[in-house]
N, C-alpha and C positions, 0 to 999 in steps of 0.2 A: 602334360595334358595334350592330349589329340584329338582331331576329327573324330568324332563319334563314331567313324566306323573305320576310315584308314585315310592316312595323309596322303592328298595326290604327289605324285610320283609325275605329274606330264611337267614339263620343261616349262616355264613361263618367260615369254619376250621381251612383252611389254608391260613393266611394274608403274608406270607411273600412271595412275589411273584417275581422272576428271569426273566429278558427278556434275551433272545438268538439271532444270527444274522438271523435268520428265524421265519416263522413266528410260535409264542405261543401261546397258550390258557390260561388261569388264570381257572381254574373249580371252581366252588358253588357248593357244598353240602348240601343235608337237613339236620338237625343235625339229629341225630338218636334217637329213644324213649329213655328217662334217661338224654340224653347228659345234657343237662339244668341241672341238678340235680348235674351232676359229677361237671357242672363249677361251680356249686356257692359252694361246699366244696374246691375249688381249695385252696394251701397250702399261706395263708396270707404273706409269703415272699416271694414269685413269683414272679419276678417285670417285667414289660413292659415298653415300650414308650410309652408315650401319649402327646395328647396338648392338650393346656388350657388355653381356652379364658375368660379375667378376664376383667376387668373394662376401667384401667387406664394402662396405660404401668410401673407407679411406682409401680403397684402389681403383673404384670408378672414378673418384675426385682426381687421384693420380694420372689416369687416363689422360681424362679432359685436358689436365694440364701438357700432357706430355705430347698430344695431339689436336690436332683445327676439331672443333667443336661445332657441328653446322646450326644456326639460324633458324630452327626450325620451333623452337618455342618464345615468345616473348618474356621481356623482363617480369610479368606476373607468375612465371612460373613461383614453385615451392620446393624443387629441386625434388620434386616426386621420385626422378628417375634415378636419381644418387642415394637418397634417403631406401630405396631397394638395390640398392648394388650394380644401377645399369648406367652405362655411358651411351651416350648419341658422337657418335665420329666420324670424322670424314678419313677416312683412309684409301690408299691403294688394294689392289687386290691381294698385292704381296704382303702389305701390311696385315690386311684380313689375317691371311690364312697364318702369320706367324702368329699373331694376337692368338689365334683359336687354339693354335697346341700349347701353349703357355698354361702349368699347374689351377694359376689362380684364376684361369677361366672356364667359365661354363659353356658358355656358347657366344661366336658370331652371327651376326645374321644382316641381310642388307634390310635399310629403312624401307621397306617397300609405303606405296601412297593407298591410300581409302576411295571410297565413292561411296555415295547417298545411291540406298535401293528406292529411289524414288523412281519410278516409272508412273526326346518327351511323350510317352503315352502308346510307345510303337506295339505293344501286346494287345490294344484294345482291339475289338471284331466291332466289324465296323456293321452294321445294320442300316436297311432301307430309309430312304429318308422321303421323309413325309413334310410336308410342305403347308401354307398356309396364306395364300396371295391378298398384299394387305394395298391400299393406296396410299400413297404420298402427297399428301395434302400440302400448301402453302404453309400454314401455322403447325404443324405436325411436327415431334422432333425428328434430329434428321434419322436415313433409315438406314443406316450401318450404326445407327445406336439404339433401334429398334429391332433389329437383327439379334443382336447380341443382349437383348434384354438389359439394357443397361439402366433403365429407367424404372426395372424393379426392384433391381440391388439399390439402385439409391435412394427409396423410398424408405427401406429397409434403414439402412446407415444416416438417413436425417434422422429417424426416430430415435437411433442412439445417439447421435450426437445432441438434439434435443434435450433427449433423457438427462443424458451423462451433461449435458452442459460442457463439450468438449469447444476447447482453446486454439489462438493460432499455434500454441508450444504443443499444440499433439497434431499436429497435420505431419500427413504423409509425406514424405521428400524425395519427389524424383530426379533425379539427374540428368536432363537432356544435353548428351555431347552430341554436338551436331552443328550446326552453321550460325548457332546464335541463336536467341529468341529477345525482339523487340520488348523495349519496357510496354507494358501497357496497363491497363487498369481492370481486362476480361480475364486476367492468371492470376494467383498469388504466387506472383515470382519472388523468393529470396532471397536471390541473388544472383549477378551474371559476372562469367569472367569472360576473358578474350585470351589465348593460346597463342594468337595468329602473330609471327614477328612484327615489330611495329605500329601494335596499335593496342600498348600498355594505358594509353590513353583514349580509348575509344568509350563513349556515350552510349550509355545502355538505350536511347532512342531509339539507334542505330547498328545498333548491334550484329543485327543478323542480315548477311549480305545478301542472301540472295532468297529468303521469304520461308528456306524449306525446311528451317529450326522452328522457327514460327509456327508454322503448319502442325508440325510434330506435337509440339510442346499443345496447341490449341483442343487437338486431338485428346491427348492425356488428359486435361485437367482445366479449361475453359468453362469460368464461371456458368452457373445457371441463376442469369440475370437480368434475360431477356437482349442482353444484344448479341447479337452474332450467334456461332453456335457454343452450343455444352459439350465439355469435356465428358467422359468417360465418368471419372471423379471429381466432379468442383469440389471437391475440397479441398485437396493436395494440393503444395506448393512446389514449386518450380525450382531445381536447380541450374541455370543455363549457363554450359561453357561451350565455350566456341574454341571448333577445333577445326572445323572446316574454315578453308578462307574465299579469299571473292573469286578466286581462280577454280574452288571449289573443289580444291584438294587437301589434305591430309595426308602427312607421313604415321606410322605407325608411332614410331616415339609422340609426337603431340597427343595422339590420341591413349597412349600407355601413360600420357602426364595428365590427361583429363581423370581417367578412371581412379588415379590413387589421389588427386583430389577432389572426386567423388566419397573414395575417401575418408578423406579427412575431411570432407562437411556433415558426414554419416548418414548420407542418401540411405533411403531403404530401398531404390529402386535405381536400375542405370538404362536407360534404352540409348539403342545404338541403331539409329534410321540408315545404316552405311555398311558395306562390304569390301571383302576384297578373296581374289582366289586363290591367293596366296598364305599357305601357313606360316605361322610366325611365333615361333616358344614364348619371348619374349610379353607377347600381346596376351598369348595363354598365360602365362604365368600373372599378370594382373590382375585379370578376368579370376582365376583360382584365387587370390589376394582378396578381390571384392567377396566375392562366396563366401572365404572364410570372416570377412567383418562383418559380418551377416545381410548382406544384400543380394536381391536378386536381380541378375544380368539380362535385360531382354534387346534382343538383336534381331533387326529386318532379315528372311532370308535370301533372299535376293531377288534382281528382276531378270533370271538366268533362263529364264524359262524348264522346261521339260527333260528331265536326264534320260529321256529316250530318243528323243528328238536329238540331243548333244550328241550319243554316242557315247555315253559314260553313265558311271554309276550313282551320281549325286551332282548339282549343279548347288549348292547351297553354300554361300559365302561366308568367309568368316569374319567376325567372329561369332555367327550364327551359328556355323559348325562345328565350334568346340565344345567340348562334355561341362556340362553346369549349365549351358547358355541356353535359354529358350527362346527356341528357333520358332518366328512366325510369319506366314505364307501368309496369300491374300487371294479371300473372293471377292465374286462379283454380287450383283444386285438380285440375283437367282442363286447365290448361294454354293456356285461352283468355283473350282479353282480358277484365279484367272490365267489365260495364257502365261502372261508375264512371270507369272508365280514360282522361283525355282522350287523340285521334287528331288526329296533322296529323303533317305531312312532317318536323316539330324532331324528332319522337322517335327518339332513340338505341338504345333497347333497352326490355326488361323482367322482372321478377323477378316472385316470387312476391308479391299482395298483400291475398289474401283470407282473411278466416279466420286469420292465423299470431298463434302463440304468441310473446310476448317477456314482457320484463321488467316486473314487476311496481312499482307507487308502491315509494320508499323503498328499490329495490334489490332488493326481496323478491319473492316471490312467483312467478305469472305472469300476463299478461293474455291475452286474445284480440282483436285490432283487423282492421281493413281499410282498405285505400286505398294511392292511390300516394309515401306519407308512407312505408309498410312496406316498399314495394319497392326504394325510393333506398339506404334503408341496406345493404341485402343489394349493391347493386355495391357500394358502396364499400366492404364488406369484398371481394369477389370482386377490387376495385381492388388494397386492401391486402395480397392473396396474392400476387399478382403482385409486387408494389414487395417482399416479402418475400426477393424473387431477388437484387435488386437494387435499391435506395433511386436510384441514380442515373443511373435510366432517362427521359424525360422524361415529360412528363403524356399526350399525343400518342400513344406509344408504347404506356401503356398503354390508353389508349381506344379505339387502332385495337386490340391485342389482342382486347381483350375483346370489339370489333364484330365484328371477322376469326373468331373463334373461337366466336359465337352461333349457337344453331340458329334457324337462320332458316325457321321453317316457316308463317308468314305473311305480311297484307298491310305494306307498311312503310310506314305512316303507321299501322297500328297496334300493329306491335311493334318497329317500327323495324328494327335489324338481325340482328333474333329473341331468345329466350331467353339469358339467363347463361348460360354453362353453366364454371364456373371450374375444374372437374377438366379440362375439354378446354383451354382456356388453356391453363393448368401444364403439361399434358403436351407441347404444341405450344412451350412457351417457347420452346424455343434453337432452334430452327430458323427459328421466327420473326424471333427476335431478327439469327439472322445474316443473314435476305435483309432483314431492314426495312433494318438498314445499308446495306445494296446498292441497294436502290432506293425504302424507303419506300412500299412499295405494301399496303393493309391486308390484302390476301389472299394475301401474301406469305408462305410453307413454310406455309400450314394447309390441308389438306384443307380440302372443306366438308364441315361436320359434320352430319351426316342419321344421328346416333344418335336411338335411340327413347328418348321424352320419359316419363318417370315421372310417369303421372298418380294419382290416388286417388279411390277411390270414396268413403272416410271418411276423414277427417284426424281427427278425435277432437278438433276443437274445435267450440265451439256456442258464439252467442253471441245473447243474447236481442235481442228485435225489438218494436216494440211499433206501435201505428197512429198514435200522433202524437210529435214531440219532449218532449213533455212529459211524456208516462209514462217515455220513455227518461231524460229529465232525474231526473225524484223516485225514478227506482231508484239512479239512480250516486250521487243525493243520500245516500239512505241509508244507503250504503257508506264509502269511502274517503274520501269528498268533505269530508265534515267532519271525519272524524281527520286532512286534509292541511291545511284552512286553521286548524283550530286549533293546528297544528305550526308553522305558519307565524305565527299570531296576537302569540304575545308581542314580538314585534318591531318590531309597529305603531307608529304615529305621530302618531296620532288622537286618544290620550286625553293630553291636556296637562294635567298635576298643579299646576307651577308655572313662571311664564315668568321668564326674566332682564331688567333695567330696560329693554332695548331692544325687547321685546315678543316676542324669540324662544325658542324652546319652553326648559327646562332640565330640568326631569323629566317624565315618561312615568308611567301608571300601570301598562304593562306592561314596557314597552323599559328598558333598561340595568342590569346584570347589578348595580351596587353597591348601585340603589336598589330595586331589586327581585330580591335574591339567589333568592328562594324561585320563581322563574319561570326562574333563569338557570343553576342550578347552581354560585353560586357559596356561599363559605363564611361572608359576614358582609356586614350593611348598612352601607354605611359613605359617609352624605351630611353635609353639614354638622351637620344637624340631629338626627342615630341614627348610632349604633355598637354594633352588640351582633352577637352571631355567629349565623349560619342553619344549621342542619343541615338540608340541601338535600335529602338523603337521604327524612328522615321530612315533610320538605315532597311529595318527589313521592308519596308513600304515600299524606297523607291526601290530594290533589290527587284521585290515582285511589280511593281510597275515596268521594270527595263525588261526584264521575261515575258510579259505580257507584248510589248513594244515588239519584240521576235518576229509576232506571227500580226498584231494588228497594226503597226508600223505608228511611228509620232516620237515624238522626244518628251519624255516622262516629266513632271513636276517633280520637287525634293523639299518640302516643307517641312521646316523642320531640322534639314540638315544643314551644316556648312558647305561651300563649296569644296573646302578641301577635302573633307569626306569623301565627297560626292564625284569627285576626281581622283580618289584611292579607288573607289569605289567601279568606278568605270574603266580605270587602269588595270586593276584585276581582271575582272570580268575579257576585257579584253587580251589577257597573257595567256588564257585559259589556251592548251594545244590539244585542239577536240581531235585532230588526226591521231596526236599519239596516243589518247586515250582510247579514243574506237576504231584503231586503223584507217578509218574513212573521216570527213566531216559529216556530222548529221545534221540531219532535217532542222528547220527551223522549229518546227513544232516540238524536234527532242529535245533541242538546243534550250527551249524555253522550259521543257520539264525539268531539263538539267539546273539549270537555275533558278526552278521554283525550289527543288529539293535545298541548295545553299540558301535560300533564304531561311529556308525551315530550320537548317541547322542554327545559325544565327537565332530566332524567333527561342528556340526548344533552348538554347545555350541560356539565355538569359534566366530560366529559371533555378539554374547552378548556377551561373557566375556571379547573378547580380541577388542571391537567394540570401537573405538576414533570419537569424536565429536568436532571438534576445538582445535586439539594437547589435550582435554582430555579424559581418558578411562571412559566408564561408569559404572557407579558403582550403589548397591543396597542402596545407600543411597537418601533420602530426600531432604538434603540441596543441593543437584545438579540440575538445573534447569531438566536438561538431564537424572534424572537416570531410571535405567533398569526397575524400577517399574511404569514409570508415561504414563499411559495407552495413555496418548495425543502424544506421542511419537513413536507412529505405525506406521501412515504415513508417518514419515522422516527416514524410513529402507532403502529406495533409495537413503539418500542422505548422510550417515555418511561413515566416513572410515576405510579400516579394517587396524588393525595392521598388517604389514607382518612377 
C-alpha cells in the first residue's frame, strides 16, 4: 500500500518529529549535493530503531531475542507487533541492511517518530458554493457542528435509537490513538490504555498529557448533556490509547501497536489526529490489517499547508496519505480551506477546523484549538452516525457515503470531495444504501448536494496569538501546564529512595501508594520498615494549604495529621528538582499549580485505593473477581463504596 498517488522520493533529515498544542509543521528537506555520500560512510556503530517484517511471528520473537529491543512500548503492550510478524530493533546500519537481504525478510525500515496535526471523492465537479450567514449565539450549539449539520443527523439517530431501544452493547467504538483522553464523565469512554514506556501504571485521570487526545476524543463523541460541548455523536464510546507521550512524540511501532489493538477491541472506527512525511510499509500494512477487520481508518491531513506554496505535489501526511485512509483537511468559519490545511490529490474530505470549541484538560472545561487534528475527529463522529443505522455496513460503504453526500463546492486536492455535511448522509441513507448494493457506485440515490453552507461571521471563540512560540509557550505555562504534570508527578520514577541487592529501584519517593500513602490516597504506610495509618484526607488539605502558602505566604495548619506525616510530607515537597524538570525554576505561582495538581493526584487516588466492593477493598491483584486492573470494571465506578 502506497501514497495515493506516489511515495515521495525527497531525502528526509530530520525524522524525529515533536507535536505541540498548536498547530506544527514536520519540514522535508532535499538532501544537499554529497549528503548520500556522507550517509553511507556513517560510523557502523550508530544504532537506530527500526522494524522488521519477517515471516512467521516465531522469527520476529527470534529477532527480538537475537537483538536490543528498543523501549519504545510499555509493559501494556499485547505483543501486537509479533503476533503480525514485526520486530521493533535497535540495530546498526550494517545490521540493517544484512537483516533486509535475508530470505525470511520482507522489509527494513527505520522507526521513524509522529506528530499531532494539531495546528476519497477526487472525480466529484465541484459547483458554486452558496452560502447562508447564520449568528452565533451564547446558548447555540457550537458552529463547526452547525456547519456540518450535525444536529440533524442526530435527531434522526435518537429517534432510532428511541425506537429500537438501543443499548450501551450497540454503541459505536472509536479508537482515539493520540496522547490520551482524560477519564471523565462528558465521553462514554470504554476504556483507556497507555503505550508510553513506563507508565504501565498510569490513572486514566491523567492519562492524557498534554489535553490534545482530550480535545479529539471530546470532538468525536462528547455527551449532549448540557455541559461543555457535544460531540459529533454522543453516543459512541471511546476507545483511548495513548501513544503519544509527554514529550509528545511517537515512534511508528507504538503507534502500529495502537492500531492492532484497536484491533482487537473491534473498534469500528480509528482516528489518527497525527502525521508524519515520512512513508513507512510497515504503518501501511496495519492500517490495510484494520480495513480488512472491518474498520474504518480516519487520519488528520496535515498542518503542511499549500502544495504550491511547498513546491511539490502533495503536502499530505501519512498516514493520511495511504489508500484506504480517509484523509481530512480543515476549514475555517466561512467555510474555506484553512491556510494551515495541507492540499494534494489524497485528500478525502473536510470539516470544520479553525477556532472550534472542545473539551477541556481533565474532562472539564473547554478549550479553543485549530488544525486538521480537529477536523478528523468531526468525520469520524459524522462516520459513527452513520454506522448508528447499521454496525454491519462495511468501512467502504460508509466512506463512499459520506464522499457521495459532501458539498462539494471546491478545488479537490483541496477539499477533496467537499464539506461533511452528516444531516444530508442520514437523510440520503437508504436510498443510498439500496443502489450501493446494486452497483456500488459512490454517487449512487444521492442527489448532489448544492445546499447553502452555514458560514459565521463570529463564532464566539478567540484564542490568543502571540509573535513568537515562546510567549505562546510561558502563557499555556502559567495555566493548566503545571497543574497537569504535577497530576501526573507522583507517579514518577526518578526519585530512587532505596534499591533491592540487584541494583533495581524498590522504593520511589513519590510512586507507590503503600510507601507513600499521603501522595496516593491510600489509608496506611505499610513497608517493611513503617506501619502506622494515613489520613489521606487531611494529607491532601495540608498538601493544598502549603501551595497555597507559595504565593500568600504563612506556615499552614495540618489537622488532622501526625507530625510525622506532615514532615514526609514537607520533605518531599521540598526534594522536588523544579530545575531539572523545567530547565529553569518556576514562578511561585506555577510552583503552587504544580502542587495543587499532586494533591489532586493524591485527592482522585483515594477513590481506587481506598474504593470497597461488597466489604471488600480493591486491590491490583488478579484472583479478585473486582480488582483495579480488570478493564470490565469501568462501568460499576457508580456503584462501589468509598472507604470513609
Amino acid at each position: 500500500m502506497f501514497r495515493k498517488e506516489a511515495v515521495k522520493k525527497t531525502a528526509v533529515i530530520a525524522l524525529s518529529l515533536c507535536m505541540a498544542m498548536s498547530s506544527i509543521t514536520v519540514y522535508e528537506m532535499e538532501a544537499p549535493a554529497g549528503a548520500a555520500a556522507r550517509i553511507s560512510v556513517e560510523e557502523p556503530s550508530k544504532e537506530k530503531d527500526y522494524i522488521v517484517m519477517t515471516g512467521t511471528k516465531q522469527q520476529a520473537d527470534a529477532l527480538e531475542q537475537k537483538y536490543d529491543s528498543p523501549y519504545v512500548v510499555n509493559a501494556n503492550r499485547e505483543d501486537c507487533l509479533q503476533e503480525n510478524q514485526m520486530a521493533s530493533l535497535t540495530l546498526t546500519e550494517r545490521e540493517a541492511k544484512t537483516l533486509s537481504a535475508q530470505k525470511n525478510v520482507a522489509f527494513v525500515e527505520e522507526d521513524v517518530v509522529v506528530k499531532a496535526s494539531h495546528t476519497g471523492g477526487k472525480d466529484k465537479k465541484a459547483h458554486r458554493k452558496s452560502v447562508v450567514e447564520k449568528v452565533q449565539k451564547e446558548d447555540s450549539e457550537e458552529w463547526n457542528l452547525r456547519m456540518i449539520h450535525a444536529d440533524r443527523a442526530r435527531k434522526m439517530i435518537r429517534k432510532k435509537r428511541n425506537k429500537g431501544k438501543k443499548g450501551d452493547q450497540d454503541r459505536v467504538r472509536i479508537a482515539i490513538l493520540d496522547s490520551g483522553v482524560d477519564y471523565n464523565t462528558d465521553m462514554n469512554i470504554a476504556a483507556t490504555f497507555s503505550l508510553v514506556p513506563g507508565e504501565e501504571e498510569m490513572s486514566p485521570l491523567f492519562m492524557d498529557g498534554t489535553g490534545h487526545g482530550t480535545s479529539v476524543a471530546g470532538l468525536a463523541a462528547a455527551k449532549d448533556n448540557g455541559e461543555g460541548i457535544t460531540g459529533v455523536d454522543p453516543y459512541a464510546e471511546i476507545y483511548a490509547i495513548r501513544v503519544l507521550d509527554d514529550d509528545n512524540c511517537a515512534p511508528v511501532s507504538r503507534v502500529i501497536e495502537g492500531i492492532y489493538m484497536a484491533i482487537e477491541a473491534k473498534a469500528d472506527i480509528i482516528n489518527m489526529s497525527f502525521g508524519v512525511d515520512t512513508y513507512s510499509q510497515a504503518l501501511a500494512q496495519a492500517v490495510q490489517d484494520a480495513e480488512k477487520s472491518g474498520i474504518l481508518v480516519i487520519a488528520a491531513a496535515g498542518n503542511t499547508g499549500s502544495a504550491g506554496d511547498a513546491g511539490t505535489a502533495s503536502t499530505v501526511q501519512y498516514p493520511a496519505a495511504l489508500d484506504g485512509v480517509l484523509a481530512v483537511g480543515s476549514v475555517d468559519k466561512r467555510g474555506e480551506r484553512a491556510d494551515s490545511s495541507a492540499t494534494g490529490t489524497e485528500i478525502s474530505l473536510t470539516a470544520p477546523g479553525e477556532l472550534v470549541k472542545s473539551t477541556g484538560m481533565f474532562g472539564n472545561g473547554e478549550i479553543v484549538e485549530s488544525g486538521t487534528s480537529l477536523a478528523a475527529p468531526q468525520a469520524a463522529g459524522a462516520a459513527a452516525l452513520i454506522l448508528e443505522r447499521d454496525k454491519d455496513v462495511s468501512p467502504d460503504f460508509v466512506r463512499e457515503l459520506l464522499t457521495a453526500s459532501a458539498n462539494a463546492y471546491g478545488e479537490a486536492d483541496e477539499y477533496g470531495a467537499g464539506l461533511i455535511d452528516a444531516g444530508y448522509a442520514l437523510e440520503h441513507y437508504d436510498s443510498f444504501k439500496k443502489k450501493y448494493k446494486e452497483t456500488k457506485d459512490m454517487d449512487a440515490g444521492i442527489p448532489e448536494n448544492k445546499e447553502k453552507v452555514s458560514v459565521f461571521r463570529d463564532t464566539g471563540c478567540v484564542k490568543g496569538c502571540w509573535s513568537t512560540n515562546d510567549h505562546g509557550e510561558l502563557v499555556q505555562n502559567t495555566g493548566n501546564d503545571y497543574l497537569k504534570k504535577g497530576a501526573k508527578f507522583n507517579d514518577n520514577k526518578d526519585y530512587v529512595t532505596v534499591r533491592k541487592a540487584d541494583g533495581t529501584p524498590k522504593y520511589f519517593r513519590y510512586r507507590g501508594m503503600k510507601n507513600n500513602p499521603w501522595w496516593h490516597g491510600y489509608f496506611a504506610r505499610d513497608v517493611e520498615t513503617a506501619h502506622y495509618l494515613c489520613n489521606y484526607v487531611a494529607a491532601y488539605l495540608y498538601e493544598t494549604r502549603l501551595a497555597n502558602a507559595l504565593t500568600r505566604g504563612g506556615t499552614p495548619s495540618y489537622p488532622g495529621l501526625t507530625d510525622t506525616i506532615r514532615k514526609e510530607i514537607t520533605k518531599d515537597i521540598a526534594n522536588i528538582d523544579w530545575k531539572g524538570l523545567f530547565g529553569s525554576v518556576p514562578s511561585k505561582k506555577d510552583q503552587r499549580d504544580f502542587l495543587w495538581g499532586m494533591a489532586l493526584h493524591n485527592l482522585s487516588d483515594a477513590f481506587a485505593h481506598c474504593a470497597v466492593v461488597n466489604g471488600s477493598r480493591i486491590k491490583h491483584t488478579e484472583n479478585q473477581k473486582t480488582h483495579a486492573d480488570n478493564k470490565k470494571i469501568v462501568k460499576c465506578v457508580g456503584t462501589v463504596h468509598r472507604r470513609q
